[in-house]
Backbone bond lengths (Angstrom), bond angles and torsions (degrees), N, CA, C in turn:
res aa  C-N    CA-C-N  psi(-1)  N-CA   C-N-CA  omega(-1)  CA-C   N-CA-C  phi
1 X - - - 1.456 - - 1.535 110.91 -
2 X 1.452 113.29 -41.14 1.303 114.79 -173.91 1.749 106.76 -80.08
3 X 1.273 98.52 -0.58 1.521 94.18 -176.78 1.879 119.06 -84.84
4 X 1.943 89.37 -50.73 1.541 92.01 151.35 1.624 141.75 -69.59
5 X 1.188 93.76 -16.28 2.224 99.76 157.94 1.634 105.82 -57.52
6 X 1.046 111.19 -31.88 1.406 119.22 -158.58 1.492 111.97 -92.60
7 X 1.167 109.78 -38.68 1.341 121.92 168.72 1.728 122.11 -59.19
8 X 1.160 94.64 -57.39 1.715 120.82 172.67 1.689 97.65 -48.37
9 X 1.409 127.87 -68.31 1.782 123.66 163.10 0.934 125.11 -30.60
10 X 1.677 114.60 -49.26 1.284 106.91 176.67 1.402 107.75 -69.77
11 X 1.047 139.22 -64.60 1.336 147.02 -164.19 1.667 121.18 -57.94
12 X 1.834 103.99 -41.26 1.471 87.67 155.96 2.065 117.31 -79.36
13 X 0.764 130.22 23.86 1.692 139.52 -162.08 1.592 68.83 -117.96
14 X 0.943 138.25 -97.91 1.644 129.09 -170.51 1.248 143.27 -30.43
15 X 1.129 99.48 -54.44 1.545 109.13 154.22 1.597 134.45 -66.58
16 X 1.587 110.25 3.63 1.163 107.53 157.43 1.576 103.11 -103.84
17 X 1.000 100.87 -43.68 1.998 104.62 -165.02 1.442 106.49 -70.10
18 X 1.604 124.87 -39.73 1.609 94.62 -169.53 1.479 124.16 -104.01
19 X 1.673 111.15 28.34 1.113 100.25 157.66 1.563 123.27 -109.71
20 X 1.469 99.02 14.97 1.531 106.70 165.77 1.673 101.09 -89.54
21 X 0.924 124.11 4.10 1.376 112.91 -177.20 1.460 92.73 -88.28
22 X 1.658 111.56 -67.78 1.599 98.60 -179.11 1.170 123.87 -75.86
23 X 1.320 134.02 -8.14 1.312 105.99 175.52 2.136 115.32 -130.23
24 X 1.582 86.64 15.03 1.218 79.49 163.76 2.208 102.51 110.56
25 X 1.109 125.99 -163.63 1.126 147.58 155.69 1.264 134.81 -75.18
26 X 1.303 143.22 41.92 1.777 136.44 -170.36 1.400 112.17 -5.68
27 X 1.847 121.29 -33.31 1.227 118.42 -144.39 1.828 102.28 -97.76
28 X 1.393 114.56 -0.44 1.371 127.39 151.95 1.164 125.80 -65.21
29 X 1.404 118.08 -7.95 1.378 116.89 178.26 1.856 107.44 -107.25
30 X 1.154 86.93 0.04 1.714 84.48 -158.55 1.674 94.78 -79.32
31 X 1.439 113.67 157.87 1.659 110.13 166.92 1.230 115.70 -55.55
32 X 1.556 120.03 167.32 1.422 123.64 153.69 1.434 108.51 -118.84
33 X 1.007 81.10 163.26 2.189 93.72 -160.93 1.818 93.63 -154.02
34 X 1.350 105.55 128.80 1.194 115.61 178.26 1.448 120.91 -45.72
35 X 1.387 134.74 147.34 1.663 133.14 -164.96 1.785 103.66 -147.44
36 X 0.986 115.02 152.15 1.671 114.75 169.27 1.320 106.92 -132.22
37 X 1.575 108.82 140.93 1.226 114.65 172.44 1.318 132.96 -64.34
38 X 1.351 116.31 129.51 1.623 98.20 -172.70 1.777 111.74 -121.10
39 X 1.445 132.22 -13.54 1.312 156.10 83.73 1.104 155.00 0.77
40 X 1.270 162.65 133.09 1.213 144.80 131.93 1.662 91.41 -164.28
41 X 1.543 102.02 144.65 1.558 107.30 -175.08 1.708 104.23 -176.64
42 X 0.990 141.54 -157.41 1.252 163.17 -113.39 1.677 124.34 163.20
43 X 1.361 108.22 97.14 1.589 102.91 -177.73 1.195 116.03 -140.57
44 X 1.743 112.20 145.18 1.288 106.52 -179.69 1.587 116.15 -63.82
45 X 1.690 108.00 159.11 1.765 99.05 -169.92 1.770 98.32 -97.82
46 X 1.845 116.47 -17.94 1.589 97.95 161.32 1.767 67.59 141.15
47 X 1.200 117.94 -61.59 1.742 116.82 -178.65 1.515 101.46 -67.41
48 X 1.679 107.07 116.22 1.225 116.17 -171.42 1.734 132.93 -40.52
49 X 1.079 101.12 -33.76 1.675 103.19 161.14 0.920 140.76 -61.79
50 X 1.843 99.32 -70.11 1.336 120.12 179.45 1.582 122.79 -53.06
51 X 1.466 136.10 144.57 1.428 148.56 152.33 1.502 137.74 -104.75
52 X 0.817 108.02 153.73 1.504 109.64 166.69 1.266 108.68 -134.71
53 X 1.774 98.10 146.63 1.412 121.59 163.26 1.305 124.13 -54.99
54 X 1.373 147.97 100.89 1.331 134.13 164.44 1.548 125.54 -82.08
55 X 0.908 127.08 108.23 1.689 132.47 149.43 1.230 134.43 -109.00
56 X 1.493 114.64 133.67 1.329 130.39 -167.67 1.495 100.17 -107.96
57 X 1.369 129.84 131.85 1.493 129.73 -178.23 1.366 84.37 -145.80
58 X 1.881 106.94 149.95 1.221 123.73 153.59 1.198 114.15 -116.86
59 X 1.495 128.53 160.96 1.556 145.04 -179.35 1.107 126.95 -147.82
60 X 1.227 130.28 170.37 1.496 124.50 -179.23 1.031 124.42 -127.70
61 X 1.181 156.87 62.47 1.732 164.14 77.58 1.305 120.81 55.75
62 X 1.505 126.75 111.81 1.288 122.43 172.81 1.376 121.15 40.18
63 X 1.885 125.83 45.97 0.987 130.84 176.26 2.133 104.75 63.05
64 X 1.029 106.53 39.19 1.537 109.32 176.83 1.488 97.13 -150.20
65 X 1.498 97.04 148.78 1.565 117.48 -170.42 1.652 97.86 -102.90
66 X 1.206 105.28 121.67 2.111 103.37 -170.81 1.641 87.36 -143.49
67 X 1.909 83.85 162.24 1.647 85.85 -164.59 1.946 86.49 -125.86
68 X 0.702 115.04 -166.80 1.887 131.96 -162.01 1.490 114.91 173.48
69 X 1.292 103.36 119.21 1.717 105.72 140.17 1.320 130.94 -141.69
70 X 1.255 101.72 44.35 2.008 111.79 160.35 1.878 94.36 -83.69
71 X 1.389 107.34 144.28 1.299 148.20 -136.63 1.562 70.94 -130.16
72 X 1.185 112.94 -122.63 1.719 138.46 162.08 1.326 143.14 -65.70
73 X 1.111 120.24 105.36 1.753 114.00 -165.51 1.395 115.36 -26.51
74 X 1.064 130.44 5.11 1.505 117.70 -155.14 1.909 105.61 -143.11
75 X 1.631 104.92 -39.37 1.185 115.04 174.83 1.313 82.33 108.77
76 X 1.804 98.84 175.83 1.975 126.00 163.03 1.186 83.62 -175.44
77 X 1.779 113.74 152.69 1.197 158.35 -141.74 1.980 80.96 -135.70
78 X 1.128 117.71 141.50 1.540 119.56 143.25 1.502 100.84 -118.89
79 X 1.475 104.74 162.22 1.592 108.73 -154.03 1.944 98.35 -119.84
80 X 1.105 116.47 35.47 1.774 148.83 136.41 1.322 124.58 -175.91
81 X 0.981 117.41 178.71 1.273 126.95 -148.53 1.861 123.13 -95.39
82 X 1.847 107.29 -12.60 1.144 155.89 131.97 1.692 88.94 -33.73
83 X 1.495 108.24 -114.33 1.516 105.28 166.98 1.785 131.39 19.26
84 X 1.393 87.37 -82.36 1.697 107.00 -178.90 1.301 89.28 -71.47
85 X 1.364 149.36 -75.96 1.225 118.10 -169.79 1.182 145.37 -3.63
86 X 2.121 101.55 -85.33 1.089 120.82 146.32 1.485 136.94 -21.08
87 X 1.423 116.70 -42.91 1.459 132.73 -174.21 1.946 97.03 -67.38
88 X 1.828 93.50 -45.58 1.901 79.65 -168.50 1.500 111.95 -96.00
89 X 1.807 127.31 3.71 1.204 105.58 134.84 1.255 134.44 -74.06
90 X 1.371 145.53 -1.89 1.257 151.47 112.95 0.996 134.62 -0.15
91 X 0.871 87.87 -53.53 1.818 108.24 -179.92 1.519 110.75 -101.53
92 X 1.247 127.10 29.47 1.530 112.59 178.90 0.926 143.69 38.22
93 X 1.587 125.16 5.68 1.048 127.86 -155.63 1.897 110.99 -105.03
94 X 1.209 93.77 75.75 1.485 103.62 169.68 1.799 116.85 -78.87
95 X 1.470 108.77 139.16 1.431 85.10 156.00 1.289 142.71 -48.01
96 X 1.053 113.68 154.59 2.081 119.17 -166.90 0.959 122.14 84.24
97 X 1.481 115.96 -26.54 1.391 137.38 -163.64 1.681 114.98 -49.68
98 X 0.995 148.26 151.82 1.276 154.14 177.74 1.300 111.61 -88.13
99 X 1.126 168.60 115.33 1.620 166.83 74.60 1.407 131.87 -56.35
100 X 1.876 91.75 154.35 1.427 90.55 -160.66 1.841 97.14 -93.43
101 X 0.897 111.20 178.59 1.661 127.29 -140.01 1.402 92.25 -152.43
102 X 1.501 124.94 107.20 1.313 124.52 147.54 1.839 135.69 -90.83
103 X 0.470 89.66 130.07 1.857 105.98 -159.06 1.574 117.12 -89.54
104 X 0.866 119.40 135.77 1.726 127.47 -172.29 2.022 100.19 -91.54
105 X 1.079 135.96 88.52 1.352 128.38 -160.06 1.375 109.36 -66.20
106 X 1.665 121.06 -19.38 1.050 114.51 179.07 1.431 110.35 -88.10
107 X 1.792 128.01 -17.30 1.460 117.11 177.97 1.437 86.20 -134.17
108 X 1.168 135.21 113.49 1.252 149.33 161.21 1.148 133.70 -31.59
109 X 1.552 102.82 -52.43 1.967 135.96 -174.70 1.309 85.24 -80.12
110 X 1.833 150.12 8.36 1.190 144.72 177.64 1.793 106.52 -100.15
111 X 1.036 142.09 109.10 1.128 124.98 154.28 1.563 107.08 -152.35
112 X 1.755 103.87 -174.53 1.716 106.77 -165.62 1.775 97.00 -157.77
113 X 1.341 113.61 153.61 1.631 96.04 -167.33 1.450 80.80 -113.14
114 X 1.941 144.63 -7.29 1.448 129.60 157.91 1.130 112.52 -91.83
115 X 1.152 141.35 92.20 1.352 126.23 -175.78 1.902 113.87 -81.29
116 X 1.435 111.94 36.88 1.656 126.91 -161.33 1.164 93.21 -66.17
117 X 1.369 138.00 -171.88 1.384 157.40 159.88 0.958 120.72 -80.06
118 X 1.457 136.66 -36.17 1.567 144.63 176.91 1.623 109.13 58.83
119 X 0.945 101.38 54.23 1.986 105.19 -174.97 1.603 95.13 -60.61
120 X 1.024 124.78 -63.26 1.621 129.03 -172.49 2.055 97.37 -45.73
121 X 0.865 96.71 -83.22 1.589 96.70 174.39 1.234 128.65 -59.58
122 X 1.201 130.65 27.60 1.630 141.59 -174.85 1.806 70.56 -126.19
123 X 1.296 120.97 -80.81 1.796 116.67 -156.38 1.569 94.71 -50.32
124 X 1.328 120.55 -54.74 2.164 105.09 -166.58 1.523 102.94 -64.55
125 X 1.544 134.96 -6.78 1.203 147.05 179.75 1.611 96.60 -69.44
126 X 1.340 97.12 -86.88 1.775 104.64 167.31 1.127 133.77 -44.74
127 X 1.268 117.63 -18.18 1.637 131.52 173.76 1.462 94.52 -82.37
128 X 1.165 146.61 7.10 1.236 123.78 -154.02 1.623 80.52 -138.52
129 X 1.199 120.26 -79.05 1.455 105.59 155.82 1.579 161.96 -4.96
130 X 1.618 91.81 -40.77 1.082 124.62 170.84 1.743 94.51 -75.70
131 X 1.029 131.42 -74.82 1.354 146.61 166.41 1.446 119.38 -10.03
132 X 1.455 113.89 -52.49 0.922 138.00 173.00 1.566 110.32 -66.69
133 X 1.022 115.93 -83.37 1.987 101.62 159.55 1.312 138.05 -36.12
134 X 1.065 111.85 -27.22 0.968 101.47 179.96 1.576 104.03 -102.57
135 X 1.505 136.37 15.63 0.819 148.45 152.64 1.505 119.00 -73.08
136 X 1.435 115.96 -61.16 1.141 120.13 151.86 1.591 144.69 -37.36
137 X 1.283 93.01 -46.94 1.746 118.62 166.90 1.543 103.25 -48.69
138 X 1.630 132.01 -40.31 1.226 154.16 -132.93 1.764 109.22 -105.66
139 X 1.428 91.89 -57.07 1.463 123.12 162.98 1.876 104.44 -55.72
140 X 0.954 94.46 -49.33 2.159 86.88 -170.21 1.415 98.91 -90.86
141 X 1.172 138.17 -27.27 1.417 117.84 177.40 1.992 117.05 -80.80
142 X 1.611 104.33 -9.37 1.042 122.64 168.15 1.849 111.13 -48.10
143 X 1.695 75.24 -71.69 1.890 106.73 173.60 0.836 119.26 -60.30
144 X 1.309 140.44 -3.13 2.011 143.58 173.62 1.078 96.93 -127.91
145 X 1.464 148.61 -1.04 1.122 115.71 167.39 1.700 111.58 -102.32
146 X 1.667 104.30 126.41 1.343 107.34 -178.25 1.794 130.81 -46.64
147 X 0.950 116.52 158.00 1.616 104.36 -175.62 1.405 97.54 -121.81
């Protein structure tokens, strides 16, 4: 059982990350439509070091009021809290603030204000994935093979 939990991670972890490797980001194609910040802060991610940036932005889409806080299709971790700081004065993103907002036209409640490629974080995505299968793979031939 724990082998197919494991499998399924890896495999959805893949199916998002490696087709941004070849063909890029979907979320570059999407429109941008003006957004305001309604958010911005600093939080631990639960592993004592590491943080993440939080931002909350709303926008307006096809006559609908929708809210967002994906940053980057993919996410990033900063590894203290110093770090994440830094990262969201960087990023301008004060409350009130004005930003543009790219939008998924086919799911609305989808959007991201980097729509970058994240090549570095698409491969430790897949590296991790990979890991995961073949963990699994490891685990069931364990469990089927007779003793």
């Amino acid at each position: 059982m724990f082998a197919a939990l494991l499998a399924l991670v890896g495999l959805a972890l893949l199916v998002d990350a490696l087709p941004r490797l070849w063909r890029g980001n979907p979320e570059t194609q999407w429109p941008p439509v003006q957004g305001l910040i309604t958010r911005a802060d600093v939080r631990p991610t639960g592993d004592s070091n590491y943080h993440d940036v939080l931002v909350n932005y709303s926008y307006r889409y096809a006559d609908r009021e929708l809210t967002g806080n994906q940053i980057t299709p993919l996410g990033f971790s900063h590894r203290s809290r110093e770090a994440a700081e830094e990262a969201l004065a960087s990023y301008g993103y004060a409350v009130g603030s004005p930003v543009t907002v790219f939008v998924n036209p086919r799911k609305p409640h989808h959007s991201v204000l980097k729509p970058g490629r994240q090549t570095w974080r698409a491969l430790w995505v897949s590296l991790w994935a990979s890991v995961c299968l073949v963990w699994a793979y490891f685990i069931a031939v364990q469990a089927w093979t007779p003793k």
